[in-house]
N, C-alpha and C positions, 0 to 999 in steps of 0.2 A: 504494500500500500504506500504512493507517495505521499509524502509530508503535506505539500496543499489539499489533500484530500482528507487525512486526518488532524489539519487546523479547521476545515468547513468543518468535519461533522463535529469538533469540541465544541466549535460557535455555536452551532445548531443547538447540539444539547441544552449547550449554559444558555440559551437565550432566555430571557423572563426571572433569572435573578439578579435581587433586585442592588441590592449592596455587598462590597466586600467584604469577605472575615478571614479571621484566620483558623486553620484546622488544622486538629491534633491528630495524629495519624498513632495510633503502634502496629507494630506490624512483624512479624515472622521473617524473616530469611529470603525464602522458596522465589517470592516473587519479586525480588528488588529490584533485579537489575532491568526489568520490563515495565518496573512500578517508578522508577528514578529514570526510563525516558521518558513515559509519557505524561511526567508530573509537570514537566514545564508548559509542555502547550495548554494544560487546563488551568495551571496560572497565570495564562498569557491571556488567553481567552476568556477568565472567571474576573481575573482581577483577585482571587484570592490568593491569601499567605497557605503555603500548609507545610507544617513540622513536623516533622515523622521521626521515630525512634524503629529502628529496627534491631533486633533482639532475637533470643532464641524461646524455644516453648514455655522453658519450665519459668526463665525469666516474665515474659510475657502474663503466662498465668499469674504468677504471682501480684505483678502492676495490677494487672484486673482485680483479682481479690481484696487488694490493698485498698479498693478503692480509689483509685491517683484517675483524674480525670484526663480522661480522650474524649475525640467524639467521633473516630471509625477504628475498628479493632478488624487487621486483617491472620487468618492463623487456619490453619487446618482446619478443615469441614466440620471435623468432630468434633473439635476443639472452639468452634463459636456455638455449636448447638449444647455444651455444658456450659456455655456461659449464658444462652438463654435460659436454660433451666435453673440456671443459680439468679437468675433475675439481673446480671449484669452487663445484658445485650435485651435490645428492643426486640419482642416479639415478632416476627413475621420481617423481621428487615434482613435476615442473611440474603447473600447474595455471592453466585459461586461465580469466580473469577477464572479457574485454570485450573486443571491437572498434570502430575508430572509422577513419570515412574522413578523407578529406582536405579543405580547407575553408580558404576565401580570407574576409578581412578587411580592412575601412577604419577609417579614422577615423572618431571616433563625429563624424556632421553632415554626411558628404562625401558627395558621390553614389556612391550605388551601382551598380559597371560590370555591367555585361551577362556572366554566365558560365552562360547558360539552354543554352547548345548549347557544341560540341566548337570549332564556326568562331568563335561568340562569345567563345570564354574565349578563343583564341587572340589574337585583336583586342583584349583587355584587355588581356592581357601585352607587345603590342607597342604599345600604345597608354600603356601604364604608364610612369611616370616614375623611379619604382624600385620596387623587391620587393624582399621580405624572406620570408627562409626558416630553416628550422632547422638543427641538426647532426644531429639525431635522425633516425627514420624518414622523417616526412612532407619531411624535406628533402633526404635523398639521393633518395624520389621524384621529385619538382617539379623536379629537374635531369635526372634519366631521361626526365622528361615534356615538357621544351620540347626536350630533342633528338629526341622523337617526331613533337612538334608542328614541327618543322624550324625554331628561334627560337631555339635556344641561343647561336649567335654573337649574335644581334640585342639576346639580353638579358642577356650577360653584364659589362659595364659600368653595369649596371643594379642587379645583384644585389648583396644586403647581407643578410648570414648574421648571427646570432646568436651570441654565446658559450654555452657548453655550458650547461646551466639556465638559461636568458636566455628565456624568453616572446616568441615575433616580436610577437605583442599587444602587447608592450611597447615595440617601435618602431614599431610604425604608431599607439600612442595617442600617441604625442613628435611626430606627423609625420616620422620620419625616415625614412620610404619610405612611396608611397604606398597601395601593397596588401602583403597577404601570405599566406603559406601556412603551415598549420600540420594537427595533428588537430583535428577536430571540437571535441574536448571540453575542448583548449587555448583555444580561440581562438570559440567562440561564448557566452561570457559572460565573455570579459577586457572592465574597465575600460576604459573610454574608446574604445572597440573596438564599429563595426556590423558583426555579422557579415551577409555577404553569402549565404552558404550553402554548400555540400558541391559539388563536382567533379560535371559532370559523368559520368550512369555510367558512359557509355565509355569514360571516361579515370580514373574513380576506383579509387585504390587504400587498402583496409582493411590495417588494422594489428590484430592480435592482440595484447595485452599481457596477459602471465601474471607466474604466483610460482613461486618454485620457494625448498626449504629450501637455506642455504649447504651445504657441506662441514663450515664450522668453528660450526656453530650450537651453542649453549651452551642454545636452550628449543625444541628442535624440537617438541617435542610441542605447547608454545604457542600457537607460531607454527603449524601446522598449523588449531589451532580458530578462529584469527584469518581463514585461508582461507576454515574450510567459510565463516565466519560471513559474510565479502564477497560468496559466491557463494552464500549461501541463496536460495532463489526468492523471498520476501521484501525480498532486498537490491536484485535486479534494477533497480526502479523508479529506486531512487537511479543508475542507470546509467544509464539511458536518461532520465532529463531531464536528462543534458548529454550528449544525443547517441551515447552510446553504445548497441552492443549486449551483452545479457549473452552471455557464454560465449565459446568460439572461432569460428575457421574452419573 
């Protein structure tokens, strides 16, 4: 999608709001780099300010709970529909922005191992020196997935998790483990990082990340045109050249 085409349709959206504010964004990881391009054209276009914090889940969760005021929380599918049940997201306002599967990573110049079949990837992970995994979704998978693959004793001396917003791309570009798992759209243009590719499909699992308005939002209505504006069919493209799919599950 060229750029003039996704400046008309921000306009289009934002047209009919009335005055500018400023919005508080938190936000998870998965989608930044899709979500920090196309923040500028709906600032250019809104006239609004918007601040964003980007974070990882468990930190995320915890701002929610704490009560610390936002007024769009973007986080894993499952992960906005308990914060509507805990009453700390507005009922009926999630909103699914993308999906991204799972996806293994070396050091940029290393060989890339074999993870073309379900027997292959398995052979990798035992044949790995260490792994590195997340807090987030794709890392409480890849723990579900080597006790599938029946590896989990074999590679749990192995494993090296990340602190909350910590990028595993950012230990496999230090060398400090030799593969890793992450989303797709984490981990197949981090620095220093070859990515190897996405999970096998029989063992791939997708992740949903949505928005949903806080409880305590102070620009909802803002924050709303900031959604349609990420998920115009326009915005798409920017999601899917880091691997993303638009929309949900």
């Amino acid at each position: 999608m060229k750029w003039p085409c996704l400046i008309a349709a921000a306009a289009a959206l934002l047209s009919g709001i009335a005055s500018a504010a400023e919005i508080k964004v938190l936000s998870t990881q998965a989608t930044e780099q899709s979500y920090r391009e196309l923040l500028p054209l709906f600032e250019k276009a809104s006239g609004h300010k918007v601040t964003t914090i980007f974070t990882g889940t468990l930190d995320a969760d915890k701002r929610v709970a704490a009560g610390e005021q936002y007024d769009l929380l973007i986080m894993a599918q499952s992960s906005i529909d308990a914060h509507v049940k805990g009453g700390k997201v507005v009922q009926g306002s999630r909103v699914d922005l993308a999906r991204s599967g799972v996806a293994v990573g070396v050091k940029a110049g290393a060989p890339k191992p074999d993870i073309s079949s379900v027997d292959a990837l398995k052979r990798t992970i035992l044949n790995a020196k260490s792994i590195g995994y997340s807090t987030g979704p794709s890392g409480n998978y890849v723990l579900t997935l080597f006790e599938r693959l029946g590896v989990a004793d074999q590679v749990k001396p192995k494993l090296k998790q990340t602190a909350t917003g910590v990028f595993v791309g950012s230990i496999i570009a230090s060398g400090d483990v030799e593969i890793g798992f992450q989303q797709v759209s984490e981990l197949s243009q981090h620095p220093g990082v070859d990515y190897v590719g996405p999970l096998p499909a029989e063992v791939q699992n997708y992740t949903t990340f949505s928005s949903g308005i806080l409880s305590n939002a102070k620009e909802a209505d803002a924050a709303r045109a900031l959604v349609r504006h990420i998920t115009s069919p326009a915005a798409a493209a920017v999601f899917r050249k880091r691997g993303m799919e638009p929309g949900g599950s």
